[in-house]
C-alpha positions in Angstrom: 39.2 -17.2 426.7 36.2 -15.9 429.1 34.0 -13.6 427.4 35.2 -10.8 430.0 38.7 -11.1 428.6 37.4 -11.2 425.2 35.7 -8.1 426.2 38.6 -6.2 427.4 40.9 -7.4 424.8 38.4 -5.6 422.2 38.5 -2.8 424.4 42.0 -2.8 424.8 42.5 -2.2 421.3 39.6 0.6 420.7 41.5 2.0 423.5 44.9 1.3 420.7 43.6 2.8 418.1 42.1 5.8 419.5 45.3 6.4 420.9 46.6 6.6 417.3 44.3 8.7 416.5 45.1 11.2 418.7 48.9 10.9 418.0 48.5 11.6 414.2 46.3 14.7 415.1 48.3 16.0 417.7 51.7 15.3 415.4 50.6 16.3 411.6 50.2 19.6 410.9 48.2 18.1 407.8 46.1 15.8 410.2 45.1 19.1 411.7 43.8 20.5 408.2 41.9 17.3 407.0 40.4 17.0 410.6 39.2 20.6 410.6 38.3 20.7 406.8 36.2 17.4 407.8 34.3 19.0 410.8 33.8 22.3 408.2 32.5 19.6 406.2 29.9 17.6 408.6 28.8 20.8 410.6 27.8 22.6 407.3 26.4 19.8 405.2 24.2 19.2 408.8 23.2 23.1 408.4 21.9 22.8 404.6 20.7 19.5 404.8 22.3 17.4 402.6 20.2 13.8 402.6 21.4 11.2 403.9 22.3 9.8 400.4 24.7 12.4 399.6 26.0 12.4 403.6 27.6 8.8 402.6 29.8 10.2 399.9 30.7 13.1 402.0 31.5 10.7 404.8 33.6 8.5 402.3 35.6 11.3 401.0 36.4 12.3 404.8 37.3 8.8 405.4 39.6 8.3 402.2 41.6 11.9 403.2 41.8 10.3 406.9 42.5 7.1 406.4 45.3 8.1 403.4 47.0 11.0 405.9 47.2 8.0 408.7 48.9 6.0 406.3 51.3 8.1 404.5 52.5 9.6 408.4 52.7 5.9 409.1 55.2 5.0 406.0 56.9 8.2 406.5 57.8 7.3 410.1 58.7 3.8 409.6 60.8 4.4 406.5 62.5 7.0 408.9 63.2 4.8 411.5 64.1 2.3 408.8 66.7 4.4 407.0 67.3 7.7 408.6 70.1 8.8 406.4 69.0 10.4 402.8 67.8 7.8 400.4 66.5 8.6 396.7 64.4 5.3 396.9 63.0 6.2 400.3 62.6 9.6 399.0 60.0 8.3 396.2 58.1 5.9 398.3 57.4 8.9 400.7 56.5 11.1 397.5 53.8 8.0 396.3 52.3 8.6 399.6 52.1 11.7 399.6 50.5 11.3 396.1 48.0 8.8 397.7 46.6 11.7 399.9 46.3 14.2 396.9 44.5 12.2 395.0 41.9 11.7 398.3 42.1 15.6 399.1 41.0 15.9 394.9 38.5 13.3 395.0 36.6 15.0 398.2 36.5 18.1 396.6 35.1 16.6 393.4 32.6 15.0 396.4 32.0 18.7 397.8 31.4 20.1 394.7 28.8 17.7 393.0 26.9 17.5 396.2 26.4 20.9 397.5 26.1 22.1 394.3 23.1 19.7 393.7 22.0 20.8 397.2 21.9 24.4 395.8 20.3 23.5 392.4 23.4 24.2 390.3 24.5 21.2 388.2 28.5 21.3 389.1 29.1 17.8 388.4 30.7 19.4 384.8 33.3 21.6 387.7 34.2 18.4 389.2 35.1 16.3 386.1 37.1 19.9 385.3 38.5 19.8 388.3 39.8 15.8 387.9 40.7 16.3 384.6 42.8 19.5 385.2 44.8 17.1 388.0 45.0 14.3 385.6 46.8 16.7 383.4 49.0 17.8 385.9 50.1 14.4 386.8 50.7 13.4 383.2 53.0 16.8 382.7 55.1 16.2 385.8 55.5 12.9 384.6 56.6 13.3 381.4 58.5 16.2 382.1 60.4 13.9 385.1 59.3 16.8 387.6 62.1 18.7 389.7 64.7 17.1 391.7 63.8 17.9 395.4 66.5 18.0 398.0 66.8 17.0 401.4 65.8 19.2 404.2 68.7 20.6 406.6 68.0 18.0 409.0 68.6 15.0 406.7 65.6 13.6 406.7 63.5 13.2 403.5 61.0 15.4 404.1 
């Protein structure tokens, strides 16, 4: 292969993957919360000047909640297209997912918390392990109590 069709092969699939990008932010209603939340996130943190130590963490925690979202819209569709009638199993896979992104959205606001705080000279690091250990305790009482049954939408889908 030339290096010029190397080049536009790489191209090619930047151009792919901004493409799906743009579908999962023009699609999700979620997408659209994360993306702004994340811009919220950056623009501020740019206006107090967090360092660039504590920009990394803020940067992973946007990238986790991104990269999770992409992921669960990406199982949900293909186990849609997959099975499209109701399906208990399909049901819970979409639910794990969906749990996958939770525990991202959590873990950025334990990020959010501990940093600006710091930036602001309060020591919240105490409010984020609160804050995990309040969801940990969640999770363990909707799992020993089995949770509630959730029922299909009108349109038959799972969600």
């Amino acid at each position: 292969m030339s290096n010029s069709n190397h080049r536009r092969t790489i191209l090619k699939s930047f151009e792919y993957a901004f493409q799906g990008l743009a579908y999962v932010l023009k699609r999700e209603r979620n997408m659209k919360i994360h993306f702004a939340a994340a811009l919220g996130a950056i623009i501020f943190s740019v206006a107090v000047g967090i360092d660039a130590e504590n920009m990394l963490w803020i940067f992973l925690a946007i990238a986790l909640v991104m990269i999770t979202e992409i992921l669960n819209t990406f199982f949900e569709e293909l186990l849609d297209f997959v099975n499209p009638q109701y399906s208990e199993a399909v049901k819970h896979m979409k639910d794990m997912a969906a749990g996958g992104v939770l525990m991202a959205a959590i873990f950025a606001i334990v990020v959010a918390i501990g940093v600006f705080g710091k930036r602001f000279g309060y020591d919240l690091y105490w409010v984020s392990e609160t804050v995990f250990l309040v969801y940990l305790f969640l999770v363990i009482v909707l799992v020993l109590g089995g949770g509630k049954k959730n029922e299909k939408n009108k349109s038959g889908n799972h969600r």
